[in-house]
N, C-alpha and C positions, 0 to 999 in steps of 0.2 A: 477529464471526466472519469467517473468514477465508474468501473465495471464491477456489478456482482453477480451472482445466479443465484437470487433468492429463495425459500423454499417458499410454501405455502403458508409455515406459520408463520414469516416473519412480517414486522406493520413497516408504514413509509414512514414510522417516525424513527425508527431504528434506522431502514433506509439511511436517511436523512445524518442522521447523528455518523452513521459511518462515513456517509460523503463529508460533513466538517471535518471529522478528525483525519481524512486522508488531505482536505485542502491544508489541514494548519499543519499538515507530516511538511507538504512541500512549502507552506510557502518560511519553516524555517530550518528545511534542510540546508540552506548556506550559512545561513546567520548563527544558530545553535542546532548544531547536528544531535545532541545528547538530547533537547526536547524532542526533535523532530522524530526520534528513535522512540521514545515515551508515547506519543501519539500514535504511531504506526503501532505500537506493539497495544493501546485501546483499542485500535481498531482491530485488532488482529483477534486480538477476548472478545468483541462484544458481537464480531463474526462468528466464532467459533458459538460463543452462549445463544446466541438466537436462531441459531444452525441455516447459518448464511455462509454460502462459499463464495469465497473471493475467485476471479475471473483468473486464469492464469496471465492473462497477456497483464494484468496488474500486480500477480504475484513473482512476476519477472522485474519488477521495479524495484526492489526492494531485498535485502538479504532475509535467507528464512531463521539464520538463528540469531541474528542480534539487530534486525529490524530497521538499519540503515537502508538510507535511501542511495539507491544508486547517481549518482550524479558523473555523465562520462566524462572523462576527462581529470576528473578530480577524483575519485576514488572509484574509478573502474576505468575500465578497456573496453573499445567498441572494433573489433576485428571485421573485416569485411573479408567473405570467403570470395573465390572466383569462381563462377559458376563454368563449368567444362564442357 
């Protein structure tokens, strides 16, 4: 699911359009990672142009300069700290 914090100006059809293009980031981050990176980074402009902030706990998915999606295992690390 898709997290924003929308402002006031933006409508639910931008909404909308950002939740597709974060669904079609994931569902071909395995299959072609270079589109998946192309849709994250429309979504990332048509956030920024309709001045819509992306959720952090969403802008943690994702790298900030070249818009890969993080997938653990396969191109990232998931470190578990021990809590003391």
């Amino acid at each position: 699911k898709l997290e924003l914090m929308s402002s006031s100006s933006s409508s639910s059809s931008s909404f909308s359009h950002l939740e597709h293009l974060w669904a079609c980031g994931m569902l071909y981050s395995k299959t072609c990672p270079a589109l998946a990176r192309q849709y994250v980074r429309q979504m990332r402009t048509r956030a920024r142009d309709s001045a819509t902030c992306i959720a952090l706990s969403l802008e943690r998915q994702f790298c900030q300069h070249c818009s890969t999606i993080f997938l653990p295992g396969e191109n990232c690390r998931v470190r578990l700290l021990a809590l003391n």
